[in-house]
C-alpha angles and dihedrals in degrees: 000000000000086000080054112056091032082060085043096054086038097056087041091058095040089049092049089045099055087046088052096057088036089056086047096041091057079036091067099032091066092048137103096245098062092087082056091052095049092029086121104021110128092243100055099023098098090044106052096040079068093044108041092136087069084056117036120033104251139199108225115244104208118224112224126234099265119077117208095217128208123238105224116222104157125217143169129247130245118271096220140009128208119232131158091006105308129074112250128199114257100211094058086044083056096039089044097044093055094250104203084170150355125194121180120186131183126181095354084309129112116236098177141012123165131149137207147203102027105315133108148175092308092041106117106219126206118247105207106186095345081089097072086070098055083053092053085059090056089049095052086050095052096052087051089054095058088250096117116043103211126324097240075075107115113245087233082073099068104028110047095188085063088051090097094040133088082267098062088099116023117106117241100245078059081065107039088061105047093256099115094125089212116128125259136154115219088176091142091178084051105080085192082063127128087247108039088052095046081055095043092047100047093040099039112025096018104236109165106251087244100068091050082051089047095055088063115111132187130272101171133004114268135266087039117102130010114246134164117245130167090190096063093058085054091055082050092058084050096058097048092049100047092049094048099043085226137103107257087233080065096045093046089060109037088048109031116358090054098043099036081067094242112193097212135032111256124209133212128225112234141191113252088271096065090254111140113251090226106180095072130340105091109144127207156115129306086234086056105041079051089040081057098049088036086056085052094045088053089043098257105312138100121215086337103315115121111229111157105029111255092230095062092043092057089041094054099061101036112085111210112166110076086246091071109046122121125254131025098001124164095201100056124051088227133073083217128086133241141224130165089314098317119109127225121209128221124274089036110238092162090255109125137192155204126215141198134188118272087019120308121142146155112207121195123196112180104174082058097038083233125142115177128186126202127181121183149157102223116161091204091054089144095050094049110053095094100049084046095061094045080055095052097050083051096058094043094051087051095039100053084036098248102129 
């Protein structure tokens, strides 16, 4: 008797609690944080990289009136690529890298456009950390319009939340080039990590972006040593809009979006507090991501007005500092260079990128007039930077007919 009913208490709480995670299973299903949760899993990935405003709360950043147009001269693509030594095929490299889009343009024409898994022209694609360097160019902006003083100014400055952090001190071009010296932790695969749990604090448990910043603290001075941080792009998010009194989702489109002659309105993705996540999330079109890097190709102007100043943008893809120099480099935990947010590859051509997490970029030759955008959802995005490159170059050569 006594075997029984202990097999009968034990059944009856075995049966309650699996209706209990059942019940908060559905519970969480039917939240808002599911998306979150799936935010990255193979079958939803694609998806919800078009569709980050159903997921992330977002500020609005308003197109103008102008339109910068595109000429068309279509073009194929090249059939292979070499990289590492043997010619590989480009399609398989597209098909294997989760293309979601691809964009070539040459001489203010597009040569190619195509999109994939389920996107297309109206698709608004995320960003990731091609967003910092849309940042850089506000920056630069800012500096041209008196409202920062000089970038050797520490963050702490302008920001006085960050007055007690490892930011307090460190000058905003520090900053600008990955050199804060302040800790942080970008282990994606580590769920413990800096960023997954600034994530985790401003989606989940709504902490301002700025309190999980201000918690930083220094490891090295800075200008030392490259490092990527994703922290140091949100102080600067911080600076800019503290010095110009506007969101930067404001400033990015009375300054740059608007006058770049965007052809959509873009949104970014904010913290719970309406703050811009600005080290990746910005959300747009594949013909504006290609109208930014074609405003970077023609050194910050369209049609002959100066938007971003040329001398930022200069500035932002020519590593100076020893840190921040391309190839083998002791001082930097990349083999690529750095700019102002702009990254350089190896085996310098003066072509220049941004990159984003899973497989975004927007690549700039100049020498070739050649911007290409790439958005993805590759899942060996780390693994891949190099061979992608070696593909863009490739397009560009074919495309400007210099093979």
């Amino acid at each position: 008797m006594i075997a029984k009913r202990i097999f009968r208490i034990t059944a009856w709480t075995v049966s309650f609690l699996v209706l209990i995670a059942l019940a908060g299973f559905l519970w969480l299903r039917q939240s808002p944080y599911w998306d979150g949760i799936t935010l990255f899993s193979d079958a939803q990935r694609a998806a919800n990289f078009r569709d980050m405003d159903r997921i992330f709360p977002f500020r609005t950043v308003t197109r103008g009136n102008s339109v910068w147009d595109f000429d068309h001269a279509p073009q194929p693509l090249p059939a292979s690529y070499r990289f590492n030594g043997q010619d590989h095929d480009l399609a398989a490299f597209l098909d294997r890298t989760e293309t979601t889009g691809l964009m070539v343009v040459h001489a203010g024409a597009i040569t190619h456009e195509e999109y994939r898994l389920g996107a297309d022209e109206g698709s608004p694609f995320t960003s990731w950390s091609v967003a910092k360097s849309v940042l850089s160019a506000l920056i630069g902006i800012a500096v041209e319009e008196g409202h920062i003083a000089s970038l050797r100014d520490p963050i702490g400055q302008y920001v006085p939340a960050l007055a007690g952090s490892g930011y307090a001190r460190v000058p905003i071009e520090d900053a600008l080039t990955m050199s804060s010296g302040v800790d942080f932790n970008e282990d994606y695969d580590d769920f413990r990590s800096d960023i997954n749990m600034l994530f985790f604090r401003a989606m989940a448990l709504s902490t301002p972006l700025e309190d999980s910043i201000a918690a930083l603290h220094s490891i090295r001075a800075p200008g030392e040593f490259n490092q990527y941080s994703s922290a140091d792009t949100m102080a600067l998010g911080l600076v800019l809009e503290a010095a110009t009194g506007m969101p930067v989702a404001e400033y990015l489109s009375s300054r740059l979006w608007g006058p770049m002659g965007a052809e959509a309105d873009a949104t970014w993705s904010t913290d719970r507090t309406g703050r811009e996540i600005v080290l990746c999330c910005l959300n747009a079109s594949l013909r504006d991501f290609a109208r930014f890097g074609r405003l970077f190709l023609e050194g910050g102007a369209r049609e002959g007005r100066q938007i971003v100043p040329a001398d930022w943008v200069q500035a932002s893809v020519t590593p100076v500092a020893p840190h921040l120099q391309p190839g083998d480099n002791p001082a930097s935990d990349w083999t690529f260079g750095y700019g102002y947010k702009w990254w350089i590859p190896e085996d310098p051509q003066g072509d220049f990128t941004a990159i984003g997490v899973w497989g975004q970029y927007i690549y700039v030759d100049p020498m070739r007039e050649v911007v290409i955008v790439k958005t993805s959802t590759d899942p060996m995005f780390d693994d891949n930077d190099h061979e992608t490159i070696a593909t863009f170059r490739a397009i560009a050569a074919s495309t400007a007919g210099m093979n």
